[in-house]
N, CA, C and O atoms as a printed pandas DataFrame, in Angstrom:
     atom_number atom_name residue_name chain_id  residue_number  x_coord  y_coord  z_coord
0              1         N          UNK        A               1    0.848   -1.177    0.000
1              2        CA          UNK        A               1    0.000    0.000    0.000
2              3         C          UNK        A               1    0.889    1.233    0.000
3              4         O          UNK        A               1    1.934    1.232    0.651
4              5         N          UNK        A               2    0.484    2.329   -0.743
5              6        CA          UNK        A               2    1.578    3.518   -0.896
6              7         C          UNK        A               2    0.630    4.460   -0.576
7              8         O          UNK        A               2   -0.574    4.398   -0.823
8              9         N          UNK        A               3    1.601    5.874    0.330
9             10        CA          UNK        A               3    0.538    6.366    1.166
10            11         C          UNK        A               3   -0.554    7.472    0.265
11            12         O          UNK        A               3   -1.488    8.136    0.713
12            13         N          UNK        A               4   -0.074    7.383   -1.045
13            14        CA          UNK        A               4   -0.653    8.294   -1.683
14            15         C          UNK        A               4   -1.901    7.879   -2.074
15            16         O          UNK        A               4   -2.669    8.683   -2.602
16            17         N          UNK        A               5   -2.318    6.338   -1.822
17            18        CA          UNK        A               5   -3.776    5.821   -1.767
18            19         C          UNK        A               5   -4.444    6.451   -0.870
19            20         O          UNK        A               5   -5.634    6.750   -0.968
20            21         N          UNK        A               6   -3.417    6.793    0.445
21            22        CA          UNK        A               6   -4.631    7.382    1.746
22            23         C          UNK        A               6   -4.932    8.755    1.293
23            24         O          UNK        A               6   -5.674    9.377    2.054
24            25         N          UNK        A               7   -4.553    9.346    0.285
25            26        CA          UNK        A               7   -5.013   10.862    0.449
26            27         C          UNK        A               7   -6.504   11.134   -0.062
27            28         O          UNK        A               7   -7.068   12.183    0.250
28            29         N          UNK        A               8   -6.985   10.393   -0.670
29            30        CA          UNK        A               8   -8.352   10.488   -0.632
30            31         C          UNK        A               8   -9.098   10.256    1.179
31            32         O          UNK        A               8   -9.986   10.997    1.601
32            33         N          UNK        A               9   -8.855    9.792    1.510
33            34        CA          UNK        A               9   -9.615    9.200    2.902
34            35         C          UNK        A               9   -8.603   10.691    3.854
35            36         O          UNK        A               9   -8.833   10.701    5.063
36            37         N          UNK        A              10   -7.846   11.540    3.471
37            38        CA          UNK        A              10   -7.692   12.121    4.482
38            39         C          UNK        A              10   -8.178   13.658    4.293
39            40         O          UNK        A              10   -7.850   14.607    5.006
40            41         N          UNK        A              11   -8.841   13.675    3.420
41            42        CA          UNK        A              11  -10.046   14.697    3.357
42            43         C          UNK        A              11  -11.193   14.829    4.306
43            44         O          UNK        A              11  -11.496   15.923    4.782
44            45         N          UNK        A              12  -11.724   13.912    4.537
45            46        CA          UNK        A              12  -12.202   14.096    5.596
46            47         C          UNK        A              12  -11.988   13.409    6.768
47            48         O          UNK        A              12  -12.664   12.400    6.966
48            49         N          UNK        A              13  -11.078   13.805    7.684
49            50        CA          UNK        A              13  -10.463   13.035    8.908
50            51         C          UNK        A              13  -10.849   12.753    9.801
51            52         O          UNK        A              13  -12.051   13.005    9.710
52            53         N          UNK        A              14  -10.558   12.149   11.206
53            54        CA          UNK        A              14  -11.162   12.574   11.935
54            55         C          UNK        A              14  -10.810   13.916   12.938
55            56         O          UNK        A              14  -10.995   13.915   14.155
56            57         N          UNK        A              15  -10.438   14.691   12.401
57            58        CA          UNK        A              15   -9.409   16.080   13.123
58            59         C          UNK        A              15  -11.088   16.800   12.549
59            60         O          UNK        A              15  -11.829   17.230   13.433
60            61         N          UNK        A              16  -11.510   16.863   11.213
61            62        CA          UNK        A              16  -12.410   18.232   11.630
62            63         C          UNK        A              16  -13.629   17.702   12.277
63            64         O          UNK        A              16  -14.675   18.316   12.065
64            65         N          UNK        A              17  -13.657   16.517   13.131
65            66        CA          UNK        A              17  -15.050   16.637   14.488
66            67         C          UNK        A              17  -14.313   17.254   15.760
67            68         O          UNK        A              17  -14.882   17.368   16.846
68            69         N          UNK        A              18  -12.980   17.646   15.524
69            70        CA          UNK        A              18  -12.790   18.457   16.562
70            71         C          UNK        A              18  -12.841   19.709   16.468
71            72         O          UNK        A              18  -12.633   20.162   15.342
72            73         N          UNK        A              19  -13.099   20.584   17.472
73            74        CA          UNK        A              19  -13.057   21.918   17.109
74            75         C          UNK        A              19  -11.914   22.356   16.737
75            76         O          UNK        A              19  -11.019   21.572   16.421
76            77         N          UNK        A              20  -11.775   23.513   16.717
77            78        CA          UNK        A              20  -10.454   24.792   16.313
78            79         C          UNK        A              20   -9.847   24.651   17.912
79            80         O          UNK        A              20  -10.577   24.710   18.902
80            81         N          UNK        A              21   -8.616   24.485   17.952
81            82        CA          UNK        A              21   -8.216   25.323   19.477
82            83         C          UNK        A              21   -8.012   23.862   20.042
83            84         O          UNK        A              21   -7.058   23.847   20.820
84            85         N          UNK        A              22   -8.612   22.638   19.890
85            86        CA          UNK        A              22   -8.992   21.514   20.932
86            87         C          UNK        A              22   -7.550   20.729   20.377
87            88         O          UNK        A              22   -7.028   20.572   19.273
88            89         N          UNK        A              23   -7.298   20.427   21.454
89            90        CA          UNK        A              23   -5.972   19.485   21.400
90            91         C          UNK        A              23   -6.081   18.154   21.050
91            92         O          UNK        A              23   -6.895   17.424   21.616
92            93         N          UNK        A              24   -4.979   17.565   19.740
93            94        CA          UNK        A              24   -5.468   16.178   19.740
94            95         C          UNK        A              24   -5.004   15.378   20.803
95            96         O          UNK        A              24   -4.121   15.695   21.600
96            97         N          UNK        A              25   -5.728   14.186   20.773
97            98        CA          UNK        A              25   -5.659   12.672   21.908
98            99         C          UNK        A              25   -3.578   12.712   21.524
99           100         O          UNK        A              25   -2.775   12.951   20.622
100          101         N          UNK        A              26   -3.667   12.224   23.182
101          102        CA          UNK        A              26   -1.974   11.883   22.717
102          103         C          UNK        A              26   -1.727   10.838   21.986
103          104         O          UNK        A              26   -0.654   10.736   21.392
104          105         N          UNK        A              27   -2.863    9.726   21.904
105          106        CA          UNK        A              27   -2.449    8.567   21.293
106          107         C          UNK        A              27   -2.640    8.976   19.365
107          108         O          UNK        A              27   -1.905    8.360   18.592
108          109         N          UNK        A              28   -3.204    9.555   19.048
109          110        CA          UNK        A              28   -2.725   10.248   17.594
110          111         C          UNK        A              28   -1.363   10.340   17.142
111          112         O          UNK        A              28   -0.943    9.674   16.195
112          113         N          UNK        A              29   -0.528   11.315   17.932
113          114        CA          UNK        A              29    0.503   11.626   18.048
114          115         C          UNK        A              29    1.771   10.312   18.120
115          116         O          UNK        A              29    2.883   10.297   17.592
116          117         N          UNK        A              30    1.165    9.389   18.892
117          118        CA          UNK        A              30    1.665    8.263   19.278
118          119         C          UNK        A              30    1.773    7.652   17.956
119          120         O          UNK        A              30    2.866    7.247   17.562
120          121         N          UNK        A              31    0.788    7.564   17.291
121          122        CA          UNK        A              31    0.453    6.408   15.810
122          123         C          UNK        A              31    1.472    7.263   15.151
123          124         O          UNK        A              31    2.569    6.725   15.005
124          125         N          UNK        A              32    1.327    8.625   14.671
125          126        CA          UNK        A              32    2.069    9.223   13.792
126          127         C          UNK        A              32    4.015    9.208   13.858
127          128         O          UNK        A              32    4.864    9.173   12.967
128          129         N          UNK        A              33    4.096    9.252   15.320
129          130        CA          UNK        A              33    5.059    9.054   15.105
130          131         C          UNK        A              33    5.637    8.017   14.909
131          132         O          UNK        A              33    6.713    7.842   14.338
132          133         N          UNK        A              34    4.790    7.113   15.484
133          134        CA          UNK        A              34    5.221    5.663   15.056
134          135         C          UNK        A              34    5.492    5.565   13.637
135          136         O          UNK        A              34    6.620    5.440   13.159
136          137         N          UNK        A              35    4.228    5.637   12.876
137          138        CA          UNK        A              35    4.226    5.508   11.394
138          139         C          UNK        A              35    5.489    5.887   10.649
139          140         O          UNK        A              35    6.068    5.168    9.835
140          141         N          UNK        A              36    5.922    7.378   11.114
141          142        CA          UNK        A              36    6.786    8.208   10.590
142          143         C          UNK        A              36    8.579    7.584   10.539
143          144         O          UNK        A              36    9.560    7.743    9.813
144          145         N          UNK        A              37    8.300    6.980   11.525
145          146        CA          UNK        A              37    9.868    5.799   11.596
146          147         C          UNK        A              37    9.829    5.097   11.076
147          148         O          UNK        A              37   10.715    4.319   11.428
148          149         N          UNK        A              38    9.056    4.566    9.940
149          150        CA          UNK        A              38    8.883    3.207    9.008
150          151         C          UNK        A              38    9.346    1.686    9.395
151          152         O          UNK        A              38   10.142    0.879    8.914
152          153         N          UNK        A              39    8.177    1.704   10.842
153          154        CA          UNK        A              39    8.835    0.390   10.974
154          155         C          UNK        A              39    8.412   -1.039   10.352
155          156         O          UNK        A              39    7.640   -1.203    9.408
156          157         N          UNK        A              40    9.052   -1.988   11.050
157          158        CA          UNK        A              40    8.792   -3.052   10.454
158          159         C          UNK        A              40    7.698   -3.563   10.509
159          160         O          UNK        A              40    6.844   -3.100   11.264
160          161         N          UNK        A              41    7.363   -5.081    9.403
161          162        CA          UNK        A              41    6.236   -5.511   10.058
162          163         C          UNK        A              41    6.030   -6.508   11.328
163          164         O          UNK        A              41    5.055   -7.169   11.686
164          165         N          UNK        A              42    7.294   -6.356   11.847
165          166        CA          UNK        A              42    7.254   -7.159   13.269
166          167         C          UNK        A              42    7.217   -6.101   14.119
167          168         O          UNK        A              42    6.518   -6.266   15.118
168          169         N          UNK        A              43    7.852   -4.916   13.986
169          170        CA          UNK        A              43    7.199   -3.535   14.755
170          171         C          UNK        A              43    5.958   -3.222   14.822
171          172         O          UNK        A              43    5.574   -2.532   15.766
172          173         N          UNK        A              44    5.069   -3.658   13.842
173          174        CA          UNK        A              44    4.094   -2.739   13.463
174          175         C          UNK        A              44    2.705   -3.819   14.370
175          176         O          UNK        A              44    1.777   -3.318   15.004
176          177         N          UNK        A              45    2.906   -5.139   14.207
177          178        CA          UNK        A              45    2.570   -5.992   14.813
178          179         C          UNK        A              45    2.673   -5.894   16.241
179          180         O          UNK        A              45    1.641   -5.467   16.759
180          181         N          UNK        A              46    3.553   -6.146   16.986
181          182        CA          UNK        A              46    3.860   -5.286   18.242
182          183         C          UNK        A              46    3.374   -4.403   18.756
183          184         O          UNK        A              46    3.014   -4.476   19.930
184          185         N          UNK        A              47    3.215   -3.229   17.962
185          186        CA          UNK        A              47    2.884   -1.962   18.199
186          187         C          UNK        A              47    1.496   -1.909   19.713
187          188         O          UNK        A              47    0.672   -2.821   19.646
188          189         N          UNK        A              48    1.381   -1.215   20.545
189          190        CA          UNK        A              48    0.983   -0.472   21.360
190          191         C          UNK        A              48    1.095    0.846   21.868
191          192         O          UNK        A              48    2.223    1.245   22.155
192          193         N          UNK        A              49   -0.188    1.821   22.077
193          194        CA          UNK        A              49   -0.075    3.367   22.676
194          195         C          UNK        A              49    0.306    2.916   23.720
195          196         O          UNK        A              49    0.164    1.760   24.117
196          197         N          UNK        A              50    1.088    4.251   24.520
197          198        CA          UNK        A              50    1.162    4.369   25.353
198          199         C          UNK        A              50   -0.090    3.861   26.857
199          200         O          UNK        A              50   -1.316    3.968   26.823
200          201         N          UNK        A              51    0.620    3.419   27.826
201          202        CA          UNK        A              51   -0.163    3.266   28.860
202          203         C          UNK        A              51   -1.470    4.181   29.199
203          204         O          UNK        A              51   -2.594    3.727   29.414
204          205         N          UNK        A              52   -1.087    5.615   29.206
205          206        CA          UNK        A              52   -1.526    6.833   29.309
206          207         C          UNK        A              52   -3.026    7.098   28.253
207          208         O          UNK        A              52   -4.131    7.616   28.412
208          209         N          UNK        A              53   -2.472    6.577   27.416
209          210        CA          UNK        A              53   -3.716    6.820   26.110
210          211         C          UNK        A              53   -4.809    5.712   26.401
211          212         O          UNK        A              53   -6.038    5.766   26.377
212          213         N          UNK        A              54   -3.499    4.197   26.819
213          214        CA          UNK        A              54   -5.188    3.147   27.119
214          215         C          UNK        A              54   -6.039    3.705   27.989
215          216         O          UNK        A              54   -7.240    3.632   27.729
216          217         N          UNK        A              55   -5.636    4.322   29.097
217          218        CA          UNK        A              55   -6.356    4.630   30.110
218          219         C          UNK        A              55   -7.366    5.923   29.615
219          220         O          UNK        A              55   -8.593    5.920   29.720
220          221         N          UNK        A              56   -6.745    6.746   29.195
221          222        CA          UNK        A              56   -7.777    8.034   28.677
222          223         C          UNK        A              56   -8.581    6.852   27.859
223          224         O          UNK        A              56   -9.521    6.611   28.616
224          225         N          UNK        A              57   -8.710    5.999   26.731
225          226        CA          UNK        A              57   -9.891    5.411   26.440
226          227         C          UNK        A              57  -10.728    4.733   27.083
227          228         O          UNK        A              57  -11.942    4.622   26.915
228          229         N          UNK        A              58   -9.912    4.183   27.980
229          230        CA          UNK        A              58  -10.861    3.002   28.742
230          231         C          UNK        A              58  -11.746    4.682   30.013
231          232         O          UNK        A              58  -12.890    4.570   30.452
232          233         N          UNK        A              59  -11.285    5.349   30.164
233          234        CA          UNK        A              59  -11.990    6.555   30.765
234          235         C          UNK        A              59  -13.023    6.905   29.848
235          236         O          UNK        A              59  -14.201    6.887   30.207
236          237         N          UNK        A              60  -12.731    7.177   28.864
237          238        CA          UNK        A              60  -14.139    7.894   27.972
238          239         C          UNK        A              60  -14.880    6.405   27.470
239          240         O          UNK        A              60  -16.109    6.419   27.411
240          241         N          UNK        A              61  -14.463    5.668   27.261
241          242        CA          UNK        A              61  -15.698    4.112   27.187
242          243         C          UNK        A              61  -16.572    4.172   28.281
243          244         O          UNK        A              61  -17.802    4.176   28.231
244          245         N          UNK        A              62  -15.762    4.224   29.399
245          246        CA          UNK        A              62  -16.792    3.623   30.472
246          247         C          UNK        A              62  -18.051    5.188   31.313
247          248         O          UNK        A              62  -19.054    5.296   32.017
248          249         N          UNK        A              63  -17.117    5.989   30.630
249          250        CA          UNK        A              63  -18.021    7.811   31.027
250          251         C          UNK        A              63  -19.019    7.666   29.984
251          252         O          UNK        A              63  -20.084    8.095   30.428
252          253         N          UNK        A              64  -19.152    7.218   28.699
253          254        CA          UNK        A              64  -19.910    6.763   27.549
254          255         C          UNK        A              64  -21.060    6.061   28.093
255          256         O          UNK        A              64  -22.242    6.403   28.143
256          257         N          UNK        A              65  -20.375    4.842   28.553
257          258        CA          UNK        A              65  -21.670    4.162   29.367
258          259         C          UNK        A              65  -22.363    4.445   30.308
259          260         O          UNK        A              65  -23.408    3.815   30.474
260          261         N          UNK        A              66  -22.037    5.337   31.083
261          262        CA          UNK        A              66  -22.998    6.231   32.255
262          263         C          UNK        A              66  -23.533    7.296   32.175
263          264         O          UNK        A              66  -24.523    7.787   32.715
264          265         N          UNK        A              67  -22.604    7.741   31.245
265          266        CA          UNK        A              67  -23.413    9.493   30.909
266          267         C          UNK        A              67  -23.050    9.624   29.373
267          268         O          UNK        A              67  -22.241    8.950   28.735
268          269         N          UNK        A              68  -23.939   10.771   28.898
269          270        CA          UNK        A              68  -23.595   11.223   27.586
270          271         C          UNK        A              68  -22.303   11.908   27.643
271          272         O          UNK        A              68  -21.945   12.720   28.497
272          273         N          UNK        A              69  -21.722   11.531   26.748
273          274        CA          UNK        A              69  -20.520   12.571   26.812
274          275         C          UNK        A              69  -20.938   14.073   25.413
275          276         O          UNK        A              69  -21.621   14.203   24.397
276          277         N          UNK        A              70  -19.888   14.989   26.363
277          278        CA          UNK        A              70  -19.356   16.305   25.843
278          279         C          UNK        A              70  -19.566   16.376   24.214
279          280         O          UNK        A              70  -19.663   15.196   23.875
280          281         N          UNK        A              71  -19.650   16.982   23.363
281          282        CA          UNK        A              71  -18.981   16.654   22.189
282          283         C          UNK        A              71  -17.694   16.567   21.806
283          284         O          UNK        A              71  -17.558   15.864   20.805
284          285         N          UNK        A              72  -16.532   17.101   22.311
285          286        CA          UNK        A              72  -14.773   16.949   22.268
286          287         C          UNK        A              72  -14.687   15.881   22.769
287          288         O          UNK        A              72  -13.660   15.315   22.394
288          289         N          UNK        A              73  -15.634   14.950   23.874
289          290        CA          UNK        A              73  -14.898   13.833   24.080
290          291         C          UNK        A              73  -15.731   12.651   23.236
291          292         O          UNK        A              73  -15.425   11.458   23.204
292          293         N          UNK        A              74  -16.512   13.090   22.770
293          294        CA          UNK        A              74  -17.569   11.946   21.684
294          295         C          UNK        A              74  -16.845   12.307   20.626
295          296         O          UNK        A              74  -17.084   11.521   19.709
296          297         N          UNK        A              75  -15.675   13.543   20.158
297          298        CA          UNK        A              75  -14.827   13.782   18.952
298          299         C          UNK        A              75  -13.505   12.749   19.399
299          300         O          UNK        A              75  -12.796   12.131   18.605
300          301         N          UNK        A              76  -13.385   12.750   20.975
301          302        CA          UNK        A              76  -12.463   12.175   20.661
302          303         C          UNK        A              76  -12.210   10.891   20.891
303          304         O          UNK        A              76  -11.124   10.359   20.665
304          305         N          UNK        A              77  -13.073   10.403   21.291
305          306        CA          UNK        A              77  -13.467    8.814   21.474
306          307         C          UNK        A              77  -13.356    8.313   19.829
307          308         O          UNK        A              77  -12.802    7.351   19.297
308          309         N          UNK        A              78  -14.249    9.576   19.250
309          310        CA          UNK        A              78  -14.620    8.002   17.868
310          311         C          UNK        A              78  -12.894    8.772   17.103
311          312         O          UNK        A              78  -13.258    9.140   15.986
312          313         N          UNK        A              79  -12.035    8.966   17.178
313          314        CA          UNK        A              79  -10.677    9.605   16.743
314          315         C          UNK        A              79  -10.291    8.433   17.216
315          316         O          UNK        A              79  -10.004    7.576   16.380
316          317         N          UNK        A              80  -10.172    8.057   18.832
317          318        CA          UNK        A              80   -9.374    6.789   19.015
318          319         C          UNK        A              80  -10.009    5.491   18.325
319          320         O          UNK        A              80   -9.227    4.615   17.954
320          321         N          UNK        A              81  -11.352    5.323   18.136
321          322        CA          UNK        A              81  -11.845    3.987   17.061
322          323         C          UNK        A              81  -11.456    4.272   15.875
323          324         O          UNK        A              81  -11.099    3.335   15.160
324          325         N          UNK        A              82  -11.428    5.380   15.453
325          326        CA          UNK        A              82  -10.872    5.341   13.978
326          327         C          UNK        A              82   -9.152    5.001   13.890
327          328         O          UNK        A              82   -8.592    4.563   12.885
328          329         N          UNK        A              83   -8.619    5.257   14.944
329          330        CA          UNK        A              83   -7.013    5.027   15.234
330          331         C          UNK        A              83   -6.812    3.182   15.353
331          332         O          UNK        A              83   -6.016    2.439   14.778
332          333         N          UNK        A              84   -7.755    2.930   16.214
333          334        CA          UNK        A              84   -7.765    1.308   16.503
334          335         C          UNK        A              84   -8.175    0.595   14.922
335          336         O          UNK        A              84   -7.695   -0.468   14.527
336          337         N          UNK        A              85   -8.849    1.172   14.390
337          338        CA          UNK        A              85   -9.895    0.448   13.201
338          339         C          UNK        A              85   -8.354    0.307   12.178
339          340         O          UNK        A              85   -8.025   -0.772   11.686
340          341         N          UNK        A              86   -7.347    1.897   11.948
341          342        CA          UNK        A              86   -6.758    1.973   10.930
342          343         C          UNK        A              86   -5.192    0.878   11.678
343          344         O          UNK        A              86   -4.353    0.246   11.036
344          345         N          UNK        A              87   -5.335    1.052   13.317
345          346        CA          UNK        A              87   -3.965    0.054   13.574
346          347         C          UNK        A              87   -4.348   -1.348   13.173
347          348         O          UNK        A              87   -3.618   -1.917   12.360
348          349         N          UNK        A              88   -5.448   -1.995   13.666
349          350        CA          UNK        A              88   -6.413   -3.139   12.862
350          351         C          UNK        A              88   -5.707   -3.703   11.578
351          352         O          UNK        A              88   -5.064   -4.752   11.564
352          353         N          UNK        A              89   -5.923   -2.815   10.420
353          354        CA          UNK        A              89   -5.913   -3.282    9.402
354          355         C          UNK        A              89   -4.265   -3.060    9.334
355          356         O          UNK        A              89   -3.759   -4.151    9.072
356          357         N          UNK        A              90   -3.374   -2.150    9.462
357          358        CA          UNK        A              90   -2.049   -2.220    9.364
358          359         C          UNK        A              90   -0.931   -3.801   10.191
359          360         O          UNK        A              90    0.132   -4.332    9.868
360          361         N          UNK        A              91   -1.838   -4.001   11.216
361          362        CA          UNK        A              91   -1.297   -5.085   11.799
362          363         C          UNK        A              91   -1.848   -6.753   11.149
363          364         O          UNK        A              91   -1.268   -7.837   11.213
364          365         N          UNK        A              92   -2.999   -6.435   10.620
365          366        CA          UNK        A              92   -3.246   -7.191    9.750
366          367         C          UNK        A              92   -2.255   -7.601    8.254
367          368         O          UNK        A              92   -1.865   -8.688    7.830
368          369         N          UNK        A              93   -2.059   -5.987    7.659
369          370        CA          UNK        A              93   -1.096   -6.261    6.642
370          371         C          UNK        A              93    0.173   -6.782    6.820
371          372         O          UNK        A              93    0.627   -7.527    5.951
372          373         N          UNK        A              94    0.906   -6.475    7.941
373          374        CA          UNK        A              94    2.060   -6.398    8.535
374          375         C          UNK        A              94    2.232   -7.934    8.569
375          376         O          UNK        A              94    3.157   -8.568    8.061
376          377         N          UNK        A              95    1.123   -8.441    9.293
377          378        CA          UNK        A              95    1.327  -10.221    9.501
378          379         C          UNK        A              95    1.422  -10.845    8.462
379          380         O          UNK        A              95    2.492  -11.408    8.231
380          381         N          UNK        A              96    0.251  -10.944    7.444
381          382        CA          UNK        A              96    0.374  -11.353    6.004
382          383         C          UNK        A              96    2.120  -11.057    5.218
383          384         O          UNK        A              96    2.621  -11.697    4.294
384          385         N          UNK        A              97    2.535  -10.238    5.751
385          386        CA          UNK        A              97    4.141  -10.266    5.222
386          387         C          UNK        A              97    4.964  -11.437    5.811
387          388         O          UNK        A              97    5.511  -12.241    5.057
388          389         N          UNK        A              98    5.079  -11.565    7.561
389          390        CA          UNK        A              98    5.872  -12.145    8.256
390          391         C          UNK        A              98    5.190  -13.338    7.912
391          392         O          UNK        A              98    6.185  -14.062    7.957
392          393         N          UNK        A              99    4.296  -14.091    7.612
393          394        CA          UNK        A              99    3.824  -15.599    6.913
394          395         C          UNK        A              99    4.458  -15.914    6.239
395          396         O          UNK        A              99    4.257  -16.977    5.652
């Protein structure tokens, strides 16, 4: 896959359900830089956010289930499913190599 396939899909991201001003999730930051080191597919397989980020999700899952959430944190909840959905399929590709 070459990343110039993703530029259609990064038109609409998940960055504009956040507002102007609102800080992204650290675990964003986390993927990108990961990505940006081109690692392997035994890296990529491997791969885990930070401690810090599981916990901010497993916080807004379980605030989800008791109360409505905010809109910045319903922006940034479905930011981390769209992060899990796109590590998903990369760790998927990654394995199909090491076979």
């Amino acid at each position: 896959m070459q990343l110039l396939e993703l530029a259609p899909l990064l038109s609409s991201t998940p960055l504009d359900s956040l507002k102007k001003g609102t800080e992204l999730p650290a675990a964003y930051g986390e993927v990108l830089d990961f990505l940006l080191k081109r690692p392997t597919p035994t890296e990529i397989v491997s791969f885990k956010v930070s401690p810090q980020a599981q916990h901010r999700l497993q916080t807004l899952l379980a605030k989800n289930r008791e109360v409505t959430l905010i809109a910045e944190e319903f922006a940034e909840l479905d930011l981390y499913e769209q992060l899990e959905h796109l590590m998903i399929l990369l760790k998927a590709c990654a394995y199909n190599r090491l076979i």
